[in-house]
N, C-alpha and C positions, 0 to 999 in steps of 0.2 A: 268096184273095189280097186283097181288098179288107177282110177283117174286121180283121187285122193292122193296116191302114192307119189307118182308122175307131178302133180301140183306139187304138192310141198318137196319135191327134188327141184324144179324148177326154181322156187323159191329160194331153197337153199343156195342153189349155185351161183342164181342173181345176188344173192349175199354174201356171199364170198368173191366173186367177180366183183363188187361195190368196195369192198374190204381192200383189196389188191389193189383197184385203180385208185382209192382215196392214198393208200399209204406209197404209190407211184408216185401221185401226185406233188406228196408232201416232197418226198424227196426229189422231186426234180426241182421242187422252191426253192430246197435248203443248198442245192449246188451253189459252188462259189461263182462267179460272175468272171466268166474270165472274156480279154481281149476278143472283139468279133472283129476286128482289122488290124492291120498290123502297126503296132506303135511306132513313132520316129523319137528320134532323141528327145526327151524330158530334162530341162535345168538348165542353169547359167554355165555361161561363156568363161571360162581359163581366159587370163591375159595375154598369154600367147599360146596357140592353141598345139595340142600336139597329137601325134600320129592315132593317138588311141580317141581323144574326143573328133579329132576328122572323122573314124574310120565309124565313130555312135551318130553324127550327125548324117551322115551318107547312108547307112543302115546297113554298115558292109563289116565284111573281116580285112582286117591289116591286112597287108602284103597281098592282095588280090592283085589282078594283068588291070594293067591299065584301060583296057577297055570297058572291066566291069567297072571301074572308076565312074567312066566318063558317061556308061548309062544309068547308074545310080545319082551321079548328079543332074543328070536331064530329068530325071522322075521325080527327085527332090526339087528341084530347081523350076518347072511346072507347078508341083502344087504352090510354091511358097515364091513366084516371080511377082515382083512389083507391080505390073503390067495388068497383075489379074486380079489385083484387089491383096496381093500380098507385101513385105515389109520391104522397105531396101536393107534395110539393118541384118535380115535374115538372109537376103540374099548374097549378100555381100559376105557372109561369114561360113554360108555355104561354097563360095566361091573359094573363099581360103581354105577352105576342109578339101575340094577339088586338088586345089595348090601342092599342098602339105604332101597328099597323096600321090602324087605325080611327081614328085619332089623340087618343083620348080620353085623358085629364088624367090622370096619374095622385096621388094623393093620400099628400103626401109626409108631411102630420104630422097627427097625428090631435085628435081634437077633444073629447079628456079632459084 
């Protein structure tokens, strides 16, 4: 008498545990997809660049010490150096985002 009983409990709980993990499931599909590393600056280059697109291309906040400066440009300037299969174009304007930051001069005509 009692195995009857035992059986279809068994039954039911695996049914309901199936119920649960299906509708687990769905919702973890339907989550949005978010960032699994961290983004660097996305979009075109301003004609002259200023302190706020430096401080998106570096992946820093404005007004940070000059140090964190200069280790967010070693990190960005790694992934995206010439050298390593990346652009001179990018480096080069990564350099200036450095510049800007640090508020060094930049040297507008040359001296030929």
């Amino acid at each position: 008498m009692a195995t009857p009983f035992l059986a279809g409990l068994a039954v039911a709980t695996a049914a309901l545990a199936g119920k649960y993990t299906i509708q687990a499931w769905q919702a973890f599909k339907a989550r949005p997809v978010g960032p699994r590393m961290r983004k660097f600056y996305e979009g075109g280059f301003q004609p002259t660049m200023t302190r706020r697109e430096a401080s998106l291309i570096l992946g820093i906040r404005d007004g940070v010490t000059a140090e964190k400066v200069k280790e967010a440009h070693r990190r960005v300037m790694v992934a995206n150096h010439p050298d390593a299969g990346g652009s001179g174009y990018l480096a080069s304007k990564i350099n200036e985002a450095k510049d800007v930051l640090l508020g060094k001069a930049k040297n507008s005509g040359s001296a030929y």
